[in-house]
Backbone bond lengths (Angstrom), bond angles and torsions (degrees), N, CA, C in turn:
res aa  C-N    CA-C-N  psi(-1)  N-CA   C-N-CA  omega(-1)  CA-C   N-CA-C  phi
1 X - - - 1.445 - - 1.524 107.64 -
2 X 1.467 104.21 126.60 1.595 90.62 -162.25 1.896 85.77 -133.73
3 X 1.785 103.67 126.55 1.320 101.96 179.36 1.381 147.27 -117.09
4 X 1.800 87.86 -2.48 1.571 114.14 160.14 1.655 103.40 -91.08
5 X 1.397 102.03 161.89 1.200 109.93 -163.85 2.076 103.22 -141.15
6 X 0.984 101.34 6.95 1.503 112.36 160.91 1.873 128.52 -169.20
7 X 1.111 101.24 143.83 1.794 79.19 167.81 1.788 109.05 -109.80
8 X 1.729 98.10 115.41 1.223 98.93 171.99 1.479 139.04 -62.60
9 X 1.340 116.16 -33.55 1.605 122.55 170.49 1.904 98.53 -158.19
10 X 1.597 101.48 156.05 1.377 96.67 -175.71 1.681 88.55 -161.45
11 X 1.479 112.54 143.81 0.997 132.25 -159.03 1.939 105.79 -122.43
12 X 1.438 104.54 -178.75 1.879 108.40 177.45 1.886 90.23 -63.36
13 X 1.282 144.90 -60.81 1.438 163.44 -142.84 1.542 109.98 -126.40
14 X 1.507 125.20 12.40 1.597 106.67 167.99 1.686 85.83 -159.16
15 X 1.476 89.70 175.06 1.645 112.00 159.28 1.380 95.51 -150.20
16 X 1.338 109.32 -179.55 1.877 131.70 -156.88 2.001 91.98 -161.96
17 X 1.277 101.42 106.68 1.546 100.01 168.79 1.546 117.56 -140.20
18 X 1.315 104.08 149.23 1.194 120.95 -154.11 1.925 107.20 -81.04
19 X 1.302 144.27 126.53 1.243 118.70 -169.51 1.989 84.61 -149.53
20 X 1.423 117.71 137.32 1.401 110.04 -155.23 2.112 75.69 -132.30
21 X 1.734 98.39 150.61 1.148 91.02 -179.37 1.404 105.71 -134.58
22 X 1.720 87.34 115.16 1.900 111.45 -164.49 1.597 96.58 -82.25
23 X 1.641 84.12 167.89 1.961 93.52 164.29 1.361 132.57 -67.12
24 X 1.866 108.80 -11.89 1.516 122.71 -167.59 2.002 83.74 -97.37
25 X 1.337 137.42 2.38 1.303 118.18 -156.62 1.691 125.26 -67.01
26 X 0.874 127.23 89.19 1.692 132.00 -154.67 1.738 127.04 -50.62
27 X 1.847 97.06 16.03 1.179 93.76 161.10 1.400 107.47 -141.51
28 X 1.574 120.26 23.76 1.622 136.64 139.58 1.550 121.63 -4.00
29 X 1.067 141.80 104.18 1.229 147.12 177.06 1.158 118.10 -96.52
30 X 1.387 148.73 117.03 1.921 120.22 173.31 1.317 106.87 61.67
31 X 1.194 131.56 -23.92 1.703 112.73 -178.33 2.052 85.70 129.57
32 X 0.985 108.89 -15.21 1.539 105.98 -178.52 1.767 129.67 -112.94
33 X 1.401 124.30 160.38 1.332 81.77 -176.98 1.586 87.23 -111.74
34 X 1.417 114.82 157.52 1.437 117.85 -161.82 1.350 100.93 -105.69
35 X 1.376 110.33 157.73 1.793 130.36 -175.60 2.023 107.21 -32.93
36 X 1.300 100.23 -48.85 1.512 115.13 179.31 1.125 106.02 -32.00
37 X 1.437 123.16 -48.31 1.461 129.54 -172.54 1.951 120.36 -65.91
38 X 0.870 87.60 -29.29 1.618 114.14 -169.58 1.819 106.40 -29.92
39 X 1.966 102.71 -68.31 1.011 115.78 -167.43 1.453 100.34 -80.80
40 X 1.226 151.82 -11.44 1.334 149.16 172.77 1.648 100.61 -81.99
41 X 1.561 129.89 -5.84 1.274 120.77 175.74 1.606 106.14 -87.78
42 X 1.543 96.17 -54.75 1.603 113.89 166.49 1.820 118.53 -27.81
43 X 1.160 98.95 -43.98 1.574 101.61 -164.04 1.901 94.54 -91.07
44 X 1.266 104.71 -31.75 1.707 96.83 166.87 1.641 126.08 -60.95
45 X 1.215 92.68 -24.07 1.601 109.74 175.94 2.047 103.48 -64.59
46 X 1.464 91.00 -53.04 1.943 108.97 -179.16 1.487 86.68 -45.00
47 X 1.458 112.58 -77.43 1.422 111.38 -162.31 1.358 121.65 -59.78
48 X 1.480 137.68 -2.07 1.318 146.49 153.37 1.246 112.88 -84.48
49 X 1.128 128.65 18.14 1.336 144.55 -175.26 1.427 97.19 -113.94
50 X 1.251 119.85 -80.86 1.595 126.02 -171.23 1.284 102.95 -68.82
51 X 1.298 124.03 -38.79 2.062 93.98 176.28 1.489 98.32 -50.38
52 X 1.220 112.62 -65.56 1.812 116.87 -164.53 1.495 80.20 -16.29
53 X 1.613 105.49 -101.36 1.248 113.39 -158.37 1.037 143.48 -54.64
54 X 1.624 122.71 5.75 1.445 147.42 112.65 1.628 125.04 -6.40
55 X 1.495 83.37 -63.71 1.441 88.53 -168.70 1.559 120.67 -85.74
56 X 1.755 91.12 -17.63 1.844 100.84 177.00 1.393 103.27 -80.49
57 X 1.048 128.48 5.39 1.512 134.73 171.64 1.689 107.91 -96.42
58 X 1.188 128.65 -33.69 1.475 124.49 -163.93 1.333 97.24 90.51
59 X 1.147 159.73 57.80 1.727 156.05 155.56 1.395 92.00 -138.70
60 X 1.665 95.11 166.99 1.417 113.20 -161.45 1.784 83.24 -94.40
61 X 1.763 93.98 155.65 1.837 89.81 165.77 1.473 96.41 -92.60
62 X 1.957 96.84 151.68 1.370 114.07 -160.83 1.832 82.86 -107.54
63 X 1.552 92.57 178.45 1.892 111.97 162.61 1.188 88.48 -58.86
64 X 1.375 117.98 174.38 1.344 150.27 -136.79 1.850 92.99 164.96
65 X 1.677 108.35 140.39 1.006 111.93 -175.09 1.684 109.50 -146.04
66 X 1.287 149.51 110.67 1.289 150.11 -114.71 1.943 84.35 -128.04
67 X 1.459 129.45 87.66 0.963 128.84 -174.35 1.858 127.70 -86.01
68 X 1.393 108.59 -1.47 0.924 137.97 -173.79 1.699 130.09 148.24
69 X 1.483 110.76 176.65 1.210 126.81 127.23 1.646 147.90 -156.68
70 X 1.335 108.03 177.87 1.228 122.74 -134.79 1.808 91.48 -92.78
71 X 1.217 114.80 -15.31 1.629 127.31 173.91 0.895 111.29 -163.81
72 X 1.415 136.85 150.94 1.380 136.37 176.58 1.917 92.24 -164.23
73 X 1.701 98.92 117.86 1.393 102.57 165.96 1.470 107.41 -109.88
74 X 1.148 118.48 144.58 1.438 143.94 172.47 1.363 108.95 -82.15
75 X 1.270 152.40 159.95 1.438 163.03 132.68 1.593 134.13 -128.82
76 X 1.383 92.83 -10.52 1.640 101.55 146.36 1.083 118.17 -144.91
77 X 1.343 129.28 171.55 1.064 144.14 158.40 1.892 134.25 -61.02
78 X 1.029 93.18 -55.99 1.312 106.67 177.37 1.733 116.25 -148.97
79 X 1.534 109.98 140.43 1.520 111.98 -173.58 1.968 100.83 -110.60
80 X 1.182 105.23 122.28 1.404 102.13 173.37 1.465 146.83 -61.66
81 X 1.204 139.46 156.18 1.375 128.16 -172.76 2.095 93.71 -62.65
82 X 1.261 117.21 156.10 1.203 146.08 -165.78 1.736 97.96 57.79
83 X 0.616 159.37 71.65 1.446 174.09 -174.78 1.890 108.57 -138.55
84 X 1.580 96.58 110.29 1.704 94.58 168.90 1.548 109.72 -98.23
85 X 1.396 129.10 139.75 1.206 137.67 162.85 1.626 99.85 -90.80
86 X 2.135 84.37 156.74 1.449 97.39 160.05 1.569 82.50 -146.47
87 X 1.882 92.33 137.32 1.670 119.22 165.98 1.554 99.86 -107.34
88 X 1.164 110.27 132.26 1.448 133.92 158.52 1.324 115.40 -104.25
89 X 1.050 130.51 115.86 1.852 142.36 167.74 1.622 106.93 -99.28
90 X 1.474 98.05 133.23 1.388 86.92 165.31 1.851 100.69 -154.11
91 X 1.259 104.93 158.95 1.449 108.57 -149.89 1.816 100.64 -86.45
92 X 1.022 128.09 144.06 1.575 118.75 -170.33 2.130 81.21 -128.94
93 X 1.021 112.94 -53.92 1.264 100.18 -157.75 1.802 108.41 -139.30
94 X 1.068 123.65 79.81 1.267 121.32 171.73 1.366 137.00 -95.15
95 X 1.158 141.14 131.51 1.654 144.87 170.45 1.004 132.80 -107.49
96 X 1.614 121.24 159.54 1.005 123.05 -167.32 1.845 116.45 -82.97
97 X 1.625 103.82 -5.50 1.453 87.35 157.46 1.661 126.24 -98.22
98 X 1.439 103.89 5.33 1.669 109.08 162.59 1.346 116.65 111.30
99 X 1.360 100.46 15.36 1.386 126.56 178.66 1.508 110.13 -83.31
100 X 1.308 142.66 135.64 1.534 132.06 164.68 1.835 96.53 178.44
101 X 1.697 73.96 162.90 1.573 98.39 174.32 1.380 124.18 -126.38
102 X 1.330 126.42 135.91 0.826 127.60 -175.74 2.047 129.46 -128.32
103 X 1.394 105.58 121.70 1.297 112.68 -172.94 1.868 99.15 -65.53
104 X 1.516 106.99 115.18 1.482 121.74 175.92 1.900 113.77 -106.69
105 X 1.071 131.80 142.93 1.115 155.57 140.06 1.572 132.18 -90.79
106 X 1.624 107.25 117.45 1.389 103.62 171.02 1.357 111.17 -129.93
107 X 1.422 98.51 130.09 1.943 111.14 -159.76 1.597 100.71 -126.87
108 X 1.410 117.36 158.78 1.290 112.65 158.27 1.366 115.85 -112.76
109 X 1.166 120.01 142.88 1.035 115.63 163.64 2.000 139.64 -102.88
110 X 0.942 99.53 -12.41 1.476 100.31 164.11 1.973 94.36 -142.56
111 X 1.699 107.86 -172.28 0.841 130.69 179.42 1.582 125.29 179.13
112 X 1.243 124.23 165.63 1.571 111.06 175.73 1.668 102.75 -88.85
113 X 1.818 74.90 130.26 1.463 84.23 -178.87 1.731 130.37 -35.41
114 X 1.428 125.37 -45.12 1.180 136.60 166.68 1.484 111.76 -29.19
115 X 1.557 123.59 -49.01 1.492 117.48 -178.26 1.525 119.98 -113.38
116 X 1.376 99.53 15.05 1.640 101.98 -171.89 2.160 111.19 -62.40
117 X 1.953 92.82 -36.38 1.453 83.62 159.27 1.650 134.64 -73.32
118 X 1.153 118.48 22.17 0.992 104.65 167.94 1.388 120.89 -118.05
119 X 1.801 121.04 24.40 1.227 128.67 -150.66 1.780 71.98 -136.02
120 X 1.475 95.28 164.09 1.689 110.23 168.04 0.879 125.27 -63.99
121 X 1.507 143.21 134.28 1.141 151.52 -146.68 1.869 102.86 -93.84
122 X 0.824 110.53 -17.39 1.672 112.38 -162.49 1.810 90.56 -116.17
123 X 1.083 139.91 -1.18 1.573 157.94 -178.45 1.204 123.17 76.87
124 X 1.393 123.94 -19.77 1.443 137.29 169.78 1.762 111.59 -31.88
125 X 1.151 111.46 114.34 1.632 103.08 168.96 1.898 96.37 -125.95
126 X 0.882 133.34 -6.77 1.174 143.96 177.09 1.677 137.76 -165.00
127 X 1.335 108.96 145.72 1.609 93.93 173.05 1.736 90.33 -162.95
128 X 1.572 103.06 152.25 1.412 111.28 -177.05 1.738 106.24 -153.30
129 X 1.448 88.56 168.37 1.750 91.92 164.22 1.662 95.31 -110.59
130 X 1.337 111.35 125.35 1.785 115.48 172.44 1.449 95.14 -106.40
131 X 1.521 107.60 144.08 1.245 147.58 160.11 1.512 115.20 -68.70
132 X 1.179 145.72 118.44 1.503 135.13 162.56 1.099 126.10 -152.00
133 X 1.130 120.25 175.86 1.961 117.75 -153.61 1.540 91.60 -152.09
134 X 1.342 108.17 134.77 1.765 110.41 162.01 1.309 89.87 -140.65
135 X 1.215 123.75 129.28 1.652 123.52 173.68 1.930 101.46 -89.14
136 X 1.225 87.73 132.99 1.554 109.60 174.87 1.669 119.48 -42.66
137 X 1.380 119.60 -29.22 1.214 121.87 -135.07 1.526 83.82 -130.36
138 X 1.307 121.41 -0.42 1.457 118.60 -167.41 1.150 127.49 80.41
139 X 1.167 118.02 -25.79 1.417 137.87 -159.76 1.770 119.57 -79.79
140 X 1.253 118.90 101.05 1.684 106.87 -177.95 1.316 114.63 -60.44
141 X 1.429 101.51 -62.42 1.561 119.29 175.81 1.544 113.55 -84.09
């Protein structure tokens, strides 16, 4: 299930990706997509992060596994159908056994006018520290 749909800019320590939320969107609730979704966008952002830098290495990108986090604030509730997101990832603590965390942002950036008041005024609908694991070797077990 894949829910960004571009990466807009990406840096040595962040990426910025683009994720737009259609009427076909497969985790749609009521016509909306609900807060639940938020941190599973965030961590897609992580994982558009490490392929990049996967691939600027010459290695294949591996699984990636989103094990938690350590805070996660909410600021809305729900983001509406025509609603574009932007996830920002940025790396706070990474290792060389594939362990790291990363400070995420999820913002919108446009919307139809009709519901834009009911979204945050400053764009923030989320931000967290995520937990994640990709084992080096491929290997879960």
């Amino acid at each position: 299930m894949v829910l960004i749909d571009c990466v807009k800019e990406f840096g040595d320590d962040y990426t910025v990706c683009r994720a737009p939320v259609g009427d076909k969107h497969i985790l749609l609730q009521d016509g909306v997509l609900p807060s639940m979704a938020y941190m599973e966008l965030m961590a897609q952002g992580i994982g558009a992060f490490a392929g990049i830098e996967a691939l600027k290495a010459g290695e294949p990108v591996r699984l990636g596994f989103l094990l938690g986090t350590r805070k996660l604030d909410l600021f809305a509730d729900s983001v509406p159908v025509g609603t574009e997101l932007e996830v920002r990832a940025h790396v706070s603590i990474q290792d060389l056994g594939g362990m790291g965390v990363f400070d995420c942002e999820l913002r919108w950036t446009d919307a139809p006018e009709d519901v834009k008041h009911l979204l945050p005024s400053d764009g923030l609908l989320a931000k967290a520290s995520l937990n994640v694991y990709s084992p080096k070797d491929g290997q879960v077990i």
